[in-house]
C-alpha positions in Angstrom: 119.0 96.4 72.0 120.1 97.1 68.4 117.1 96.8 66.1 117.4 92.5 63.6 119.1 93.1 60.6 117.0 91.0 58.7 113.6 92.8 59.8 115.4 96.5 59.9 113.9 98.7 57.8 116.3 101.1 57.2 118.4 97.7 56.0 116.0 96.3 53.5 115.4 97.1 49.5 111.4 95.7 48.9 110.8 94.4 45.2 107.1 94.9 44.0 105.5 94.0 41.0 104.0 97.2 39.4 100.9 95.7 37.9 99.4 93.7 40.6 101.2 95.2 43.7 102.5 92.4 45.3 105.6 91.9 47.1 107.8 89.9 45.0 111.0 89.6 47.4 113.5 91.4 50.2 116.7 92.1 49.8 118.6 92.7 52.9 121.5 95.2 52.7 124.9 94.7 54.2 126.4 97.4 56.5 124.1 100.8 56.7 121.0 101.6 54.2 121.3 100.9 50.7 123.7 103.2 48.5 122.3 102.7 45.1 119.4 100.3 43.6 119.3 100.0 39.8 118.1 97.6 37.6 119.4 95.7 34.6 117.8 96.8 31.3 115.7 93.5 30.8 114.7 94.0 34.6 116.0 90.6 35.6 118.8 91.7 38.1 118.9 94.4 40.7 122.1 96.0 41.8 122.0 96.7 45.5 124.9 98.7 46.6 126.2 98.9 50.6 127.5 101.3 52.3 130.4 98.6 53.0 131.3 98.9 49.3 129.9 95.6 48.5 127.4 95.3 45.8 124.7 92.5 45.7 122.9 91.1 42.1 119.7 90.3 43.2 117.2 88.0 41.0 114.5 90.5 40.4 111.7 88.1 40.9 113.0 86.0 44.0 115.4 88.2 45.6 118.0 85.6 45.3 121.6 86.3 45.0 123.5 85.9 42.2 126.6 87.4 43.0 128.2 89.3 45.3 130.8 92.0 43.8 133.5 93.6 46.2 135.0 96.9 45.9 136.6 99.3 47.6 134.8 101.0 50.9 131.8 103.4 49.2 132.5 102.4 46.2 128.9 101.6 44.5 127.4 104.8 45.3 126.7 105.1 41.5 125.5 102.4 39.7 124.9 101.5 35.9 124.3 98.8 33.6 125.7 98.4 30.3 122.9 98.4 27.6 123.1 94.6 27.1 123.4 93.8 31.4 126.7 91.9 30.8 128.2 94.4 32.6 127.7 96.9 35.6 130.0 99.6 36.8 130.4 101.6 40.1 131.5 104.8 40.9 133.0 105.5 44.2 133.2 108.6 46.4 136.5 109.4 45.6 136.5 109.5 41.7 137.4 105.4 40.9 135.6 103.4 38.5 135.1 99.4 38.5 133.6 97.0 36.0 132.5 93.8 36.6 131.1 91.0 34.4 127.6 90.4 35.8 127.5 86.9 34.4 130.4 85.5 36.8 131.5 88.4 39.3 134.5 88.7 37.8 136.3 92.0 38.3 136.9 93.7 34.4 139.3 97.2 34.9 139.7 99.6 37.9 140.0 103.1 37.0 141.5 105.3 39.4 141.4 109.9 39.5 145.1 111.3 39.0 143.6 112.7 42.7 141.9 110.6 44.6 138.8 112.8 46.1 139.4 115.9 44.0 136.7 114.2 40.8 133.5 112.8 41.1 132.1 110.5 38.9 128.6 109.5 37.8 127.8 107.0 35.5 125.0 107.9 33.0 124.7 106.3 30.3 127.1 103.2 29.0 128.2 102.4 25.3 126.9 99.2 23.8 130.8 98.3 23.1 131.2 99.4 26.7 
């Protein structure tokens, strides 16, 4: 019998407040195991990236979603937030880039590699003008 989604560990990204220790929420991942977790710079939204190539913001505090952002198939497996959090962008496994406005989900620019699986990407470090 394949093991609940909702109680599998290997399916589940645990919030914790880092002064008193306690559990703040759950987030339960989509597909396989979590690809990337990072938070916004004021630490009020987690990005939670599946291996489905959807990628959940989370409330930090509750665990509540805010919005779910659809890309391609493996496409969050590198996350980052632009300096102010009005923006996060994924990089894929086969070089493409997507931005996304965290306020309303809505999908900014797609960038794709003149070949597709030849260059990697990482995001590091954004531009305040983005």
């Amino acid at each position: 019998m394949p093991p609940n989604p909702a109680t599998n560990p290997n399916r589940l990204v645990h919030l914790w407040d880092a002064t008193t220790g306690k559990e703040l929420a759950k987030v339960v991942v989509e597909g396989l195991a979590p690809a990337a977790v990072v938070f916004s710079p004021d630490s009020s939204l987690v990005a939670v990236s599946a291996a489905n190539g959807s990628i959940e913001l989370v409330d930090a505090k509750t665990g509540q979603s805010r919005q779910q952002l659809l890309g391609r198939s493996r496409m969050g497996k590198y996350l980052e937030f632009s300096p102010d959090g009005s923006v996060i962008v994924a990089c894929g496994e086969d070089g493409t880039i997507q931005r996304w406005n965290t306020a309303d989900g809505t999908r900014l620019s797609t960038t794709e590699p003149p070949v597709p699986n030849l260059f990697k990407c990482r995001v590091r470090v954004l531009s305040s003008d983005q």
